[in-house]
C-alpha positions as CSV (number, residue, x, y, z in Angstrom):
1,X,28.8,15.0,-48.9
2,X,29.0,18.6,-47.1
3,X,31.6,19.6,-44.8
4,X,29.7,21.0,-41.8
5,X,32.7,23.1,-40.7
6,X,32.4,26.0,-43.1
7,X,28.8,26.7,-42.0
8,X,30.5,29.0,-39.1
9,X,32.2,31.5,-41.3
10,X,34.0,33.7,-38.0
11,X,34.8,31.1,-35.5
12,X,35.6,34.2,-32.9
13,X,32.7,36.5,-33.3
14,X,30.9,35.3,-30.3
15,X,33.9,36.1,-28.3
16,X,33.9,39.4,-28.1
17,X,36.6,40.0,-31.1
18,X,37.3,43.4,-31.7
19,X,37.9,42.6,-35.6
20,X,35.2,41.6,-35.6
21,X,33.0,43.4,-38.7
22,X,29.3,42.7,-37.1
23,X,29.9,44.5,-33.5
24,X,30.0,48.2,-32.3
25,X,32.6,49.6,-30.8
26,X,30.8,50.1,-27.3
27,X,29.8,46.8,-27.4
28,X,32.8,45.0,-25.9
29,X,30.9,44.9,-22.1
30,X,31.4,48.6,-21.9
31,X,35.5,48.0,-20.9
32,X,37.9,51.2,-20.7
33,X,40.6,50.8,-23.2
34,X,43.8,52.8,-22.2
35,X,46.5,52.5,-25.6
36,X,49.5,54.1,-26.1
37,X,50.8,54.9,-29.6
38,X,54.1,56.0,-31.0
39,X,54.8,59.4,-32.6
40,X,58.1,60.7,-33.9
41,X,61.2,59.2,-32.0
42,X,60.8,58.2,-28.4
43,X,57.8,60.2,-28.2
44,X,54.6,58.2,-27.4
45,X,51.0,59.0,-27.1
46,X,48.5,57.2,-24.7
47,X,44.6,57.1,-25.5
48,X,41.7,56.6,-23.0
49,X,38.4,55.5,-24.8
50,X,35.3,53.6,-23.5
51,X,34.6,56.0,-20.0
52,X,31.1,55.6,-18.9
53,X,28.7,58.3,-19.6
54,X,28.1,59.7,-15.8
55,X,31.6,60.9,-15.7
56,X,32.4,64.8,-17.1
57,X,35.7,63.8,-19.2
58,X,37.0,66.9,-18.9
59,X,37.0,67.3,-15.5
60,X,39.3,63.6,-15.9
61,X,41.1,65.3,-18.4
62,X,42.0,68.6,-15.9
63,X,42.8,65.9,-12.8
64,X,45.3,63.8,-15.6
65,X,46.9,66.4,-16.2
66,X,47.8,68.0,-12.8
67,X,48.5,64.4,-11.3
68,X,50.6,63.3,-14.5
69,X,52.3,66.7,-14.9
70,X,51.8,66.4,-18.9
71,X,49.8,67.7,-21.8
72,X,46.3,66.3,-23.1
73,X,43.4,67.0,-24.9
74,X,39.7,65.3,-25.6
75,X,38.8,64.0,-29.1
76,X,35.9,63.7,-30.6
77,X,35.8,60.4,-33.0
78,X,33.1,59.3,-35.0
79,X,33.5,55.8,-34.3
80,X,35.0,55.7,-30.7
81,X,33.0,58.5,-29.2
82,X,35.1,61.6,-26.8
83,X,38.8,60.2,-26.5
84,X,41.1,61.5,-23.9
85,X,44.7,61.8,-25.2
86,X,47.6,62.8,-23.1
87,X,51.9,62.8,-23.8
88,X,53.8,60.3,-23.0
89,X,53.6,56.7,-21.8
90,X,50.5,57.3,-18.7
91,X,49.2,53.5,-19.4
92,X,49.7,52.7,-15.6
93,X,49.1,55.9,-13.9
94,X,45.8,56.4,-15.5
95,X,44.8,52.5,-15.0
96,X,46.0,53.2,-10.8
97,X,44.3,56.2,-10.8
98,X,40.8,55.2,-12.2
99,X,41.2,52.0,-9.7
100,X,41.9,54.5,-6.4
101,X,38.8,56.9,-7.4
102,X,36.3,53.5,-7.7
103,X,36.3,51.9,-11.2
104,X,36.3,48.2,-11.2
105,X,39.8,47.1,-12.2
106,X,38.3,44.2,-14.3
107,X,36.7,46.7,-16.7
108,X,39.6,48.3,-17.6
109,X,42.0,46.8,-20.5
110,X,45.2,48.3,-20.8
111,X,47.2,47.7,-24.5
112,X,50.0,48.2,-26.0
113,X,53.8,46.9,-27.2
């Protein structure tokens, strides 16, 4: 007798799982991933990853940083592509921001504690 459940070894991979060890990193449905991180203390971090290809990032980058009155920079990663990193907690700001200047709201996934 064989137990037919075990044939499926990841139960989530069709889902979209971002553990998942078979996908690419672009692959989740092309969202726009806005993180925040901590650093020493109080101070945080936040991360924008995953903005299409037809926008200049730095030209984001230059407009984040005048409307947010902070610091950033752009990152190259290997796995994630150009990053956008900027001080402090922005996780709202830059998901309002993107959603006044005409990105669809329901491609954008905002984490974080």
């Amino acid at each position: 007798m064989s137990v037919q459940n075990l044939n499926n070894p990841d139960p989530f991979a069709e889902e979209g799982d971002p553990l998942a060890e078979n996908q690419d990193v672009g692959s989740q449905a092309n969202y726009i991933h806005i993180r925040v991180q901590q650093r020493n203390g109080r101070k945080t971090l936040t991360t924008l990853q995953g903005v299409p290809k037809e926008y200049d990032q730095k030209k984001i980058l230059k407009a984040f940083k005048k409307e947010f009155a902070c610091n950033g920079t752009l990152v190259d990663d290997e796995k994630m592509g150009q990053v956008i990193q900027l001080q402090g907690d922005q996780r709202v700001k830059i998901r309002d921001f993107l959603v006044e200047n005409g990105i669809d709201r329901a491609t954008i996934k905002v984490h974080g504690f």
